[in-house]
N, C-alpha and C positions, 0 to 999 in steps of 0.2 A: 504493500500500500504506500510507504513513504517512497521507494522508488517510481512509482507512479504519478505522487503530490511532484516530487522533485523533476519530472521528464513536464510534464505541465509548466510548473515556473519558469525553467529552464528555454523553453517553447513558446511561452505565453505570448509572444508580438505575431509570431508565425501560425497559431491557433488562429488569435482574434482574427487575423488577417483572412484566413479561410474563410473564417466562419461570417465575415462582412461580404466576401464576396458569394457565398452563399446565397445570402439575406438577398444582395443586389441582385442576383440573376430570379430570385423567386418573386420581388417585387417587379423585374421587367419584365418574365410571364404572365404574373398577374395583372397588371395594369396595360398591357401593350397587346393589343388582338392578336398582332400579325406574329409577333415573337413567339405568343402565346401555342398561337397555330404550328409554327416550326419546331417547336420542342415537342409539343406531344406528339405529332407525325414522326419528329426526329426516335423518341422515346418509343411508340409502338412498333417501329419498324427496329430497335434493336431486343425489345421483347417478342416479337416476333421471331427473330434471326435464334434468342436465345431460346424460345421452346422448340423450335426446328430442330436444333443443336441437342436439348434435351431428349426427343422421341424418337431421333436418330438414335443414340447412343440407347435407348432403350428398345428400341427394335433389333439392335446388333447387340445385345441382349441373351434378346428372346430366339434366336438364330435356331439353335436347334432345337428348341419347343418346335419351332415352325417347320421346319424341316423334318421332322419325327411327323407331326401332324399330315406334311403333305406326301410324304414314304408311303402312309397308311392309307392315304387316298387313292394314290398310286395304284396302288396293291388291289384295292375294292374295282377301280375302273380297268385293271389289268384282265380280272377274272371276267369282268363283263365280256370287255373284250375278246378274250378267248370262247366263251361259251358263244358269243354268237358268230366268231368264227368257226367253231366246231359243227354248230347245229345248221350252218350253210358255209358249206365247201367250196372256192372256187371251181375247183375241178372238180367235183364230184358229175356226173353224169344224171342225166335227167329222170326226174323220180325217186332217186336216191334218200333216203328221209333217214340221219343217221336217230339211234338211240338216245334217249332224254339224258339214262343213266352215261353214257358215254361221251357226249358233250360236256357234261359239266364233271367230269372231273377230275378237275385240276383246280388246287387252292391254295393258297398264297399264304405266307407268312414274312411280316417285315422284320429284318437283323438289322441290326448298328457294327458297321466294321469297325474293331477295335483293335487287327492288325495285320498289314497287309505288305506281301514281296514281289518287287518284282524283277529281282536282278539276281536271281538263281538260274540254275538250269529247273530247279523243280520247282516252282513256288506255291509257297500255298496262304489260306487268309483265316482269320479266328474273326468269328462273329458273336454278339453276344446273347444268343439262343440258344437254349440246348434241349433235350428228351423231353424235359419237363415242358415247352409248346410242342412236344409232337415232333420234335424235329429227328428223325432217321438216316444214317447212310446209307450213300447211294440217292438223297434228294437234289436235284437239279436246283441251283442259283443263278439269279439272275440279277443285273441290273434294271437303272428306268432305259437305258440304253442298248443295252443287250446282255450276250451271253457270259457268266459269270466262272462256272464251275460248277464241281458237284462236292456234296457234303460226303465227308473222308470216314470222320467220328465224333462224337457227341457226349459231352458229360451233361451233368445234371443243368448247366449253364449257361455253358459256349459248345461253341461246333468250330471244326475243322473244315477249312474245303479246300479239296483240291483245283488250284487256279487251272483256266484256259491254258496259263500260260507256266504249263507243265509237262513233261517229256511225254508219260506214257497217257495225257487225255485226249481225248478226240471225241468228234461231236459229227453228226451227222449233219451234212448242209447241201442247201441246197442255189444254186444260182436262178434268180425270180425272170428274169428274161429268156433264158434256154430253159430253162427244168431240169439239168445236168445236177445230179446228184453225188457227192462226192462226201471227203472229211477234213473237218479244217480240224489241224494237227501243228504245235509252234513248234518252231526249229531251234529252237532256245537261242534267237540271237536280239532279234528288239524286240521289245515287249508292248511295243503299238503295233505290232504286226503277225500275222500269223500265216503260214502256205495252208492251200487249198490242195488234196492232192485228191489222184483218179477220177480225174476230169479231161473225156477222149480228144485229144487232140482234132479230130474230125466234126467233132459242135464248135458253130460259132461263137465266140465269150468276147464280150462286151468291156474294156476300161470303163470303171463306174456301175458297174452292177450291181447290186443289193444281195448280199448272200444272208440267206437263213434259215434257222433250225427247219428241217424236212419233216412229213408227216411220218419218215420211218423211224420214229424218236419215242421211245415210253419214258422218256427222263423230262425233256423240254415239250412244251406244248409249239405246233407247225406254226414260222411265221414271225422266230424269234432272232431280231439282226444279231449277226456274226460279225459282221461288217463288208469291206467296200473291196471290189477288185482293184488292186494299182498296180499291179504290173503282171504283163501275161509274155508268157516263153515257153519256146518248142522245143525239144530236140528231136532231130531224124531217126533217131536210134529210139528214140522213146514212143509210147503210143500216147503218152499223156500229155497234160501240159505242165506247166511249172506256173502256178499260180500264186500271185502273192497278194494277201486281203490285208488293208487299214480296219485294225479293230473297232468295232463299235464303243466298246467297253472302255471310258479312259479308267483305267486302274491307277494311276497318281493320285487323280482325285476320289475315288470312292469312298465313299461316306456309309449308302444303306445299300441294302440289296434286299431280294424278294427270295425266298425259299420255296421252291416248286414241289406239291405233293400229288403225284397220281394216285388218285385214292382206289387205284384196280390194277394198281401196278402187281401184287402179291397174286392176281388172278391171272394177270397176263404170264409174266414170267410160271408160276406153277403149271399153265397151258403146255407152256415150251417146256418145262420141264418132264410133265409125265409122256413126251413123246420121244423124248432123247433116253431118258433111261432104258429101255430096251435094245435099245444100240449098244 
């Protein structure tokens, strides 16, 4: 308190000083229209400027509240999505009316990536979902952009998945302008890119083509980008071509991803299986 009395005294010409011209500038808003006019224009527009500044910084904030919220929105318009792609086939041939139960499904769960590689030869990502939503190996991931990977293993938490962009994954794909159905397979060299292989040299293929998941897929649902042709190459000795796709997926950034369940996956596979054992 006495160092306070003493910084006042000490002060006291340079106080008064302020505090008259204070007084002056509140008596020439008050008394003077046009002054009056300029300062509270001048004043709204920096209280203005200052709750801008304020609801910015609270909406960068709220970043991943929003971003959670619109993963799960995602997720709900994804499944629409597929089901009425399912229940009307491009190609399907006329009269074709597939099953209610076989349409729908396929159902979505949203992960938060909590950690992700991309500069392995094998890489793989930890989500943070596990058995307790349901989640199983061997479930198909995906982004809002594309193809993700498939779930490895699962504790009561987190899940494991094996990235795209791993030696031994491979995914069924298909090219949307030819119909040329092949496997996008990464060569483990850049992780924005992935080859397309067993695709006949004798189909036309397009720079700029849309590749995605094929209907001969029980992991992903038909229709899902893989990403983009950018570079196509022959060899004479080969019957194939040498395809190279821009990922869909950027995995630098990922954030969430969507967890793909075939809920008749265990009926498909047991199919295939009670006709191989006999073999």
């Amino acid at each position: 308190m006495l160092q306070l009395v003493d910084f006042i005294i000490r002060n006291r010409f340079f106080l008064v000083f302020i505090l008259l011209e204070v007084l002056s500038m509140w008596l020439v808003v008050r008394n003077n229209n046009y002054w009056g006019a300029t300062y509270f224009n001048t004043a709204n527009s920096y209280v203005a400027k200052t709750l801008n500044l304020s609801n910015t910084v609270r909406e960068y904030t709220r970043l991943g509240e929003i971003n959670a919220d619109l993963a799960l929105e995602n997720a709900q318009l994804r499944a629409q999505v597929t089901l009425l792609a399912q229940q009307n086939p491009s190609h399907a041939p006329s009269g074709y009316l597939p099953d209610s139960t076989f349409a729908d499904r396929f159902s979505y769960t949203v992960a938060k990536v909590v950690d992700s590689e991309t500069h392995y030869q094998n890489n793989f990502i930890t989500i943070d979902k596990g058995s307790k939503d349901g989640l199983e190996p061997g479930m198909g991931v995906i982004s809002a952009t594309g193809v993700v990977g498939k779930v490895q293993t699962c504790s009561e938490n987190y899940s494991i998945i094996t990235s795209i962009l791993h030696s031994q994954f491979m995914v069924s794909t298909k090219l949307l302008r030819s119909d040329e159905i092949g496997y996008a397979k990464w060569s483990g060299k850049v992780p924005s890119q992935i080859d397309l292989i067993d695709i006949s040299k004798y189909t036309k293929i397009i720079k700029g083509d849309s590749a995605v998941t094929s209907d001969q897929n029980a992991v992903f649902p038909a229709g899902i980008m893989v990403g983009r042709v950018r570079t196509i190459e022959v060899d004479q000795n080969q019957t194939f071509y040498n395809i190279v796709l821009d990922l869909a997926t950027d995995f630098a950034n990922l954030s969430y991803v969507y967890v793909v369940k075939n809920n008749q996956l265990e009926e498909q596979l047991g199919l295939r299986r009670s006709i191989e054992e006999p073999k």
